[in-house]
DRENDO-251841 format. One record per residue (C-alpha): z, x, y; residue in one letter. Coordinates in steps of 0.02 Angstrom, whole numbers, plus 50000, padded with zeros to 5 digits. Layout:
% DRENDO-251841
+-------+-------+-------+------+
|    pz |    px |    py | type |
+-------+-------+-------+------+
|     Z |     X |     Y |    A |
...
+-------+-------+-------+------+
% end
This chain:
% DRENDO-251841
+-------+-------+-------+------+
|    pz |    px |    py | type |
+-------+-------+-------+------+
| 53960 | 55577 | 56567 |    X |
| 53892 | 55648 | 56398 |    X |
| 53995 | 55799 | 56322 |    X |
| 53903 | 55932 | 56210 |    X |
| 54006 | 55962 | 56064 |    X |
| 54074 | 56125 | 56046 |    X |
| 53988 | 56180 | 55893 |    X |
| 53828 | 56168 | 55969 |    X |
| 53825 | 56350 | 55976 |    X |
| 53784 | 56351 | 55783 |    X |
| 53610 | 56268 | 55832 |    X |
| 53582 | 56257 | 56004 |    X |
| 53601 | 56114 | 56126 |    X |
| 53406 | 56042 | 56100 |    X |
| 53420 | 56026 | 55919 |    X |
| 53488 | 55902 | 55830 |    X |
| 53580 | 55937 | 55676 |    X |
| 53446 | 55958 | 55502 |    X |
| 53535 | 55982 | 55330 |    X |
| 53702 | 56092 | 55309 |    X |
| 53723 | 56222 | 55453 |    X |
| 53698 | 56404 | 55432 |    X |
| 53851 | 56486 | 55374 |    X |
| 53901 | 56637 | 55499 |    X |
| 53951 | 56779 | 55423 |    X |
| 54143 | 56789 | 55460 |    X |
| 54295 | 56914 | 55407 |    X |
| 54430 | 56805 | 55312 |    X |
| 54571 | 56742 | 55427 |    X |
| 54752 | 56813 | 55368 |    X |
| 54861 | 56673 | 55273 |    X |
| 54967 | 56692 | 55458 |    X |
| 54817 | 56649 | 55561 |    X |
| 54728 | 56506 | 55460 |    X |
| 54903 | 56428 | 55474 |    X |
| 54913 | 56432 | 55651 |    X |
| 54746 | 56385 | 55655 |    X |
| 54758 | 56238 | 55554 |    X |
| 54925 | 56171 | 55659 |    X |
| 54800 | 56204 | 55810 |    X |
| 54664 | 56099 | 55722 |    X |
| 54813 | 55977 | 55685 |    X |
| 54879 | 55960 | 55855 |    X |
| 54706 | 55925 | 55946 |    X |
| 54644 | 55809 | 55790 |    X |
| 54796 | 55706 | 55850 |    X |
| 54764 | 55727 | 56057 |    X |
| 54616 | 55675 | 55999 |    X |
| 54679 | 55502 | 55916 |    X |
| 54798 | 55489 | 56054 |    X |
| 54674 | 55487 | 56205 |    X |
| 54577 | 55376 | 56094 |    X |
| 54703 | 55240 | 56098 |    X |
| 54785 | 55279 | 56252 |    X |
| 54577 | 55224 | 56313 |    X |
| 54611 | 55064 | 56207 |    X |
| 54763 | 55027 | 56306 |    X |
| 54683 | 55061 | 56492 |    X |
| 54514 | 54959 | 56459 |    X |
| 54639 | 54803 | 56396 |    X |
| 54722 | 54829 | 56546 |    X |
| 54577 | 54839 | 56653 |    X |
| 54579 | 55024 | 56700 |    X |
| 54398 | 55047 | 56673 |    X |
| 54399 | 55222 | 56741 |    X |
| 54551 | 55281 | 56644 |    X |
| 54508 | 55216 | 56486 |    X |
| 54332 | 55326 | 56517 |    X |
| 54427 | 55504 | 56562 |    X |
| 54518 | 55451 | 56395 |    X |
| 54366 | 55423 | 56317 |    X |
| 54294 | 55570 | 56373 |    X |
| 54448 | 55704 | 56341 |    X |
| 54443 | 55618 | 56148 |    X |
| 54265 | 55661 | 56147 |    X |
| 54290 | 55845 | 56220 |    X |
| 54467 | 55852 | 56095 |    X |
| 54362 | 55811 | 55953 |    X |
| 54237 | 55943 | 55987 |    X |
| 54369 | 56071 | 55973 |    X |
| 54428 | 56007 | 55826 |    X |
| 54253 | 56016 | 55747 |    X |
| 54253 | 56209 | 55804 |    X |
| 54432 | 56237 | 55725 |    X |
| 54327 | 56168 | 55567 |    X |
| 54193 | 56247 | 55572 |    X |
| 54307 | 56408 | 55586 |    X |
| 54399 | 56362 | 55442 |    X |
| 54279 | 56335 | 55333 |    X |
| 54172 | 56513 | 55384 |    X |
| 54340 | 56610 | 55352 |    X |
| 54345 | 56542 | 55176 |    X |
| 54299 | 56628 | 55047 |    X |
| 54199 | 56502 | 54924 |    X |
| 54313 | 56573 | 54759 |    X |
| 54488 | 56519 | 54863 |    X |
| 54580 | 56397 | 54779 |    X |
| 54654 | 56335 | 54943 |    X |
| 54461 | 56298 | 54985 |    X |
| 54461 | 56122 | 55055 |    X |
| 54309 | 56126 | 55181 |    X |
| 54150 | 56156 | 55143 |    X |
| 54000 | 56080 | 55063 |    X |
| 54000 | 55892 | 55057 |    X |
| 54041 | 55883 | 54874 |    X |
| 54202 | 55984 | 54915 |    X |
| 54224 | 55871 | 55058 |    X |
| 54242 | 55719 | 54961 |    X |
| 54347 | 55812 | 54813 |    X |
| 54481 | 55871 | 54973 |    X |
| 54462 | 55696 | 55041 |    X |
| 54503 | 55608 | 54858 |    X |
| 54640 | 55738 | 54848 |    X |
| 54715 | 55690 | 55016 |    X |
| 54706 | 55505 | 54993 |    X |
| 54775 | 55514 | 54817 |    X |
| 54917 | 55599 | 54898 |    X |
| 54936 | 55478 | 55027 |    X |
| 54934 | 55342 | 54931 |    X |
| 55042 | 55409 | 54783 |    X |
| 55185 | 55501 | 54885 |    X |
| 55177 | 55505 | 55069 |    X |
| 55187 | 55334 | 55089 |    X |
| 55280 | 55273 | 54980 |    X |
| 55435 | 55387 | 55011 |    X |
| 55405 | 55338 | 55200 |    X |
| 55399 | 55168 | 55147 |    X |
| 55571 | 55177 | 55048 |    X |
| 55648 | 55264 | 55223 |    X |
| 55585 | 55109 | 55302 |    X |
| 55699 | 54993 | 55196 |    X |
| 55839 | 55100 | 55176 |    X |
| 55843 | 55081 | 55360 |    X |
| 55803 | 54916 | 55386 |    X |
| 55621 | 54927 | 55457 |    X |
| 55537 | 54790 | 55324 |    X |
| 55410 | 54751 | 55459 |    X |
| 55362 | 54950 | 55461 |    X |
| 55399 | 54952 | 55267 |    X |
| 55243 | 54805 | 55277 |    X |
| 55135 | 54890 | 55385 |    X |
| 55161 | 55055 | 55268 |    X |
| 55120 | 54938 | 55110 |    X |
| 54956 | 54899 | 55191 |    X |
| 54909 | 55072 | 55226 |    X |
| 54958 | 55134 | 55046 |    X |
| 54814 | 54979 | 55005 |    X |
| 54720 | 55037 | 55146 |    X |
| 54716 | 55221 | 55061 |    X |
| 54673 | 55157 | 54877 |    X |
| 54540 | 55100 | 54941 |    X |
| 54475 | 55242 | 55034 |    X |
| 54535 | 55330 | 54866 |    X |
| 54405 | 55215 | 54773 |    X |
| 54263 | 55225 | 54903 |    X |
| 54272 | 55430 | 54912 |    X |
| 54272 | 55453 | 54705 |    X |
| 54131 | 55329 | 54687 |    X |
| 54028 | 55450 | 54822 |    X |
| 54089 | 55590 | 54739 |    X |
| 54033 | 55518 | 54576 |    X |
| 53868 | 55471 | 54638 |    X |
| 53826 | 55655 | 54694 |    X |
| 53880 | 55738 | 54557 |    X |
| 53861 | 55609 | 54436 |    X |
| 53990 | 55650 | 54330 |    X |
| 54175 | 55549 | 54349 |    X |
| 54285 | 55661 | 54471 |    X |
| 54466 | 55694 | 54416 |    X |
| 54556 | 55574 | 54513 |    X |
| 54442 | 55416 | 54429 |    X |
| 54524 | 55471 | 54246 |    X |
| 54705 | 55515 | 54331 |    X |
| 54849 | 55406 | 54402 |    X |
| 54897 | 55416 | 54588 |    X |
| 55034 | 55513 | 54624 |    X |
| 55219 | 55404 | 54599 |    X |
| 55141 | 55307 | 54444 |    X |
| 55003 | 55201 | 54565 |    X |
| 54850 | 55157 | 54479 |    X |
| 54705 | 55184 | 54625 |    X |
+-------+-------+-------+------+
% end
């Protein structure tokens, strides 16, 4: 079964996607409802992950038809997330400093900025929880990911760099908690 995203209504369902999409014309969202709005787009960005493994799970376990409803709920989840997205970033106004969605070079500035922070402070304070509780194994498995995210750190600046062509911020700055990325 094929899904139509969501956001098709930006350029109809025949045409595929050609350069940035027009921009609609849209009233700024109060600080109240961009928040909500955001811990909407947060809660179906993770149904979304979460039918996506849960479709893992069935297809190793044989359940060929539940892994595709999965499949197909992460695909229609997803969608909605796109629209929450593309709602975000229309209600913006392009002078906001809490801007983080927009045009791809903004896109990979909020994406360095987000991995940085990752990498510098989420998880390692997780990943001193994890021993002062006695999870090593998850205190491992969070070391990999902080790796995991200096890397991503790494691969996002050099794009960054490459369109702008000019070093961003985080490529002359530390990480976060003293780690070099």
């Amino acid at each position: 079964m094929s899904t139509t995203c969501c956001s098709s209504w930006r350029r109809g369902p025949s045409r595929p996607p050609r350069g940035p999409a027009p921009r609609r014309t849209m009233a700024h969202l109060s600080d109240v409802f961009a928040a909500d709005l955001r811990s909407a787009l947060a809660a179906e960005a993770t149904s979304a992950l979460r039918y996506t493994y849960f479709a893992q799970v069935a297809e190793i376990e044989g359940h060929t038809e539940i892994a595709r409803l999965f499949t197909e709920l992460a695909d229609s989840v997803t969608c909605a997330v796109h629209g929450h997205l593309d709602v975000i970033r229309d209600a913006t106004a392009p002078d906001d400093e809490r801007r983080d969605i927009g045009e791809t070079g903004l896109n990979l500035a909020s994406s360095v900025a987000g991995a940085l922070q990752d990498a510098g402070e989420v998880y390692p304070r997780l990943m001193t929880a994890a021993h002062e509780e006695g999870h090593a194994d998850v205190a491992s498995w969070l070391t990999t990911l902080t790796a995991l995210k200096k890397r991503h750190t790494a691969r996002l600046d050099a794009a960054l760099e490459s369109l702008t062509g000019a070093p961003s911020e985080a490529a002359l700055t530390t990480a976060p908690g003293g780690t070099d990325v």
